[in-house]
C-alpha positions as CSV (number, residue, x, y, z in Angstrom):
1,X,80.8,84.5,71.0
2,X,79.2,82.2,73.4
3,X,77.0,83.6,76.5
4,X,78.4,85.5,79.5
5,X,77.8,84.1,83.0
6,X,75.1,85.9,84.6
7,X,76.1,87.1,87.7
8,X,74.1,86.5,90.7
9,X,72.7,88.7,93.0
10,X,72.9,88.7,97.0
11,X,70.1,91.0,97.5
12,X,66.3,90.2,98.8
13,X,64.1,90.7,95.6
14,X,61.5,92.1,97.1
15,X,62.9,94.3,100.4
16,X,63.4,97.7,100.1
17,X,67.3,98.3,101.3
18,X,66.2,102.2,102.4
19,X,64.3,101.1,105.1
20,X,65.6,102.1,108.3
21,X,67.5,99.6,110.2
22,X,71.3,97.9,111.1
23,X,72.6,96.2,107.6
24,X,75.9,94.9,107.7
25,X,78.2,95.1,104.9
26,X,81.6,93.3,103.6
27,X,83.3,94.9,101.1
28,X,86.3,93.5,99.2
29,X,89.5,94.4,97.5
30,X,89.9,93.4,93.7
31,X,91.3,89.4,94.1
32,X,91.5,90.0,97.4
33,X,94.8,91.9,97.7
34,X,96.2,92.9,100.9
35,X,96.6,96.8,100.3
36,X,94.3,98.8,102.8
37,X,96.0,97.4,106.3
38,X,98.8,95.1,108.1
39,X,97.8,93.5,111.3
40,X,100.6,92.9,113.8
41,X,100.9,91.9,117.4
42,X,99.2,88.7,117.1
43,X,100.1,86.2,119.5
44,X,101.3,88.0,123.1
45,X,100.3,91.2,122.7
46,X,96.3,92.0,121.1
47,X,96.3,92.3,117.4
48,X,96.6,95.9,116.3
49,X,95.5,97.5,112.7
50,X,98.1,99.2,110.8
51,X,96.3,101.3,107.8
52,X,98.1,101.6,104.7
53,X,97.6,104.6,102.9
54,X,94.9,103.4,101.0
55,X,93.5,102.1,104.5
56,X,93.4,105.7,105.6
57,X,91.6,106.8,102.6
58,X,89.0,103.6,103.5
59,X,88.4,105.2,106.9
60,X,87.7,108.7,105.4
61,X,85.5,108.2,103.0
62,X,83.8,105.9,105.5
63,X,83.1,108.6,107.5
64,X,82.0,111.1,104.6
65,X,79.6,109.0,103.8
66,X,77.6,110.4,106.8
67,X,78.1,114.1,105.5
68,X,76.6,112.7,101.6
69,X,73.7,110.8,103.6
70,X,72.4,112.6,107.0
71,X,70.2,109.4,107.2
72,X,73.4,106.7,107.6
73,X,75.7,106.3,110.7
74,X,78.6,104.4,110.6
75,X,78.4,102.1,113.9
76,X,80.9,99.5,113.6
77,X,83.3,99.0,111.3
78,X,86.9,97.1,110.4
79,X,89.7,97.7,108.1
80,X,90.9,94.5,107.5
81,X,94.2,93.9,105.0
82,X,91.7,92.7,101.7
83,X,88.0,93.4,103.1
84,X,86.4,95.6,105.5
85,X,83.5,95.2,107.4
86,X,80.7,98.1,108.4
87,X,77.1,97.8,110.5
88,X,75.2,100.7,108.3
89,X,72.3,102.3,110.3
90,X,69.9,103.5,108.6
91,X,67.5,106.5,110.0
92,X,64.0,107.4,108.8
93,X,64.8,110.2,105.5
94,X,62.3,112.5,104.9
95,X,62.9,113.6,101.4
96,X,61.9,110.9,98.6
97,X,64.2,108.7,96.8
98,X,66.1,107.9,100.3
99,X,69.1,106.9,99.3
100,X,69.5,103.1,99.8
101,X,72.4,100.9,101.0
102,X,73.7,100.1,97.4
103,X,73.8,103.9,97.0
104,X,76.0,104.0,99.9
105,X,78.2,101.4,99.0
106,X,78.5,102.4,95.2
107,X,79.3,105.8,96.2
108,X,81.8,105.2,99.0
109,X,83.5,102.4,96.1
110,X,83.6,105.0,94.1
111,X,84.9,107.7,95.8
112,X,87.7,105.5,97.8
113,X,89.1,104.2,94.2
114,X,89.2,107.6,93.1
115,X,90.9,108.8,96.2
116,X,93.5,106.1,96.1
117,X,94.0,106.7,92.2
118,X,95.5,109.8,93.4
119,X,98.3,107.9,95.3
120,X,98.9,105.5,92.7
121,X,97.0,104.4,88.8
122,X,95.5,100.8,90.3
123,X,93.0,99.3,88.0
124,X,90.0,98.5,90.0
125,X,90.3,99.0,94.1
126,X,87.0,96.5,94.8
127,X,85.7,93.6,94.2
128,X,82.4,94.5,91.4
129,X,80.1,93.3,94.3
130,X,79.2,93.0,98.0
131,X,78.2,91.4,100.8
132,X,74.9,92.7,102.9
133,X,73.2,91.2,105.2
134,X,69.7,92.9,106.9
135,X,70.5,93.0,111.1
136,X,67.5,91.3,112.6
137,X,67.2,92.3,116.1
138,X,70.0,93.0,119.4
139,X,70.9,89.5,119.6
140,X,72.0,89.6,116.2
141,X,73.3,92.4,116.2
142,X,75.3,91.9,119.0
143,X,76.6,88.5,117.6
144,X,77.8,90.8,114.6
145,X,79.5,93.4,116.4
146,X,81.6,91.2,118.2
147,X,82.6,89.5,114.7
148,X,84.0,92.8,113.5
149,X,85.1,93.4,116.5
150,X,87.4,90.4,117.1
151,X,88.3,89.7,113.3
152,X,91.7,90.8,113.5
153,X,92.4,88.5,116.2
154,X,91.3,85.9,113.6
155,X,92.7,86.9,110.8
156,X,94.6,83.7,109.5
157,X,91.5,81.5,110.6
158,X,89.5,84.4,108.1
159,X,88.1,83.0,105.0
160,X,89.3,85.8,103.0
161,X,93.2,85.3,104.9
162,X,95.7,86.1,102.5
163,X,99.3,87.2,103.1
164,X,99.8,89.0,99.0
C-alpha cells in the first residue's frame, strides 16, 4: 500500500494560538455542501440569511462556545450556505492550559455535528480542517469585519459559491 498524502498544516509553527488577541476563522462544510443557510434578496432588495436548521444549530453552538471558554467572545461572525466565518477574541485566562483556538474550533465541530446528527444521520458535517488567520491590528481588523460583513452580498463572486 503506497504512502498517504501528508496533509498540510495552516498553522504558524512556532505561535502560540492561546494568546490573547482577534483570530479569524473559516470553517467549512464537508465538499462544500450548501446545508446551513439560503441567501435571498440579492439584487433590489439587501441580501438576507435564511438558516436552515442545521444553520440554527451553527449559531448555537457558536454562542456556547463562550459559556465552555469564559476567555473567547464571539465578535463577528457569518452563516454562509457551505462555510461560516467568525473573528474569535481571545482574553487573557488565568488558569493554565488556556484553551487555544483549535480547542475552540474542534469542540464547536464537534458539538455542531453531533447536534445536527440529531436532526438527521449525515456522515461528517465539516470539512477535517480550517482556516485561521492571526488579526494584526484595527486596520486589519476592520478590513476583515467588513468581509464577513458584506459576504452575502457576494456570494456568487465567493470562492467557495456553490448552488448544491
Amino acid at each position: 500500500m503506497g504512502d498517504l498524502p501528508k496533509r498540510k498544516h495552516a498553522r504558524l509553527k512556532e505561535y502560540d494560538y492561546s494568546t490573547p488577541g482577534a483570530y479569524f476563522i473559516t470553517i467549512c462544510t464537508q465538499d462544500r455542501r450548501c446545508v446551513l443557510s439560503h441567501i435571498v434578496g440579492r439584487g433590489l432588495a439587501p441580501a438576507e440569511i435564511q438558516y436552515t436548521q442545521y444553520g440554527e444549530i451553527a449559531k448555537k453552538q457558536l454562542f456556547l462556545l463562550e459559556e465552555r471558554y469564559p476567555n473567547l467572545k464571539i465578535d463577528q461572525y457569518m452563516i454562509m450556505p457551505n462555510h461560516i466565518h467568525v473573528i474569535f477574541l481571545l482574553e487573557a485566562a488565568g488558569a493554565s492550559p488556556r484553551p487555544t483556538v483549535m480547542d475552540a474550533v474542534c469542540a464547536y465541530k464537534s458539538l455542531t455535528t453531533r447536534e445536527c446528527k440529531k436532526l438527521q444521520p449525515i456522515d461528517k458535517l465539516f470539512q477535517t480542517s480550517f482556516y485561521e488567520h492571526v488579526i494584526r491590528g484595527r486596520e486589519e481588523y476592520m478590513e476583515i469585519a467588513e468581509y464577513i460583513t458584506n459576504n452575502p452580498k457576494q456570494w456568487e463572486l465567493d470562492e467557495m459559491y456553490s448552488d448544491i
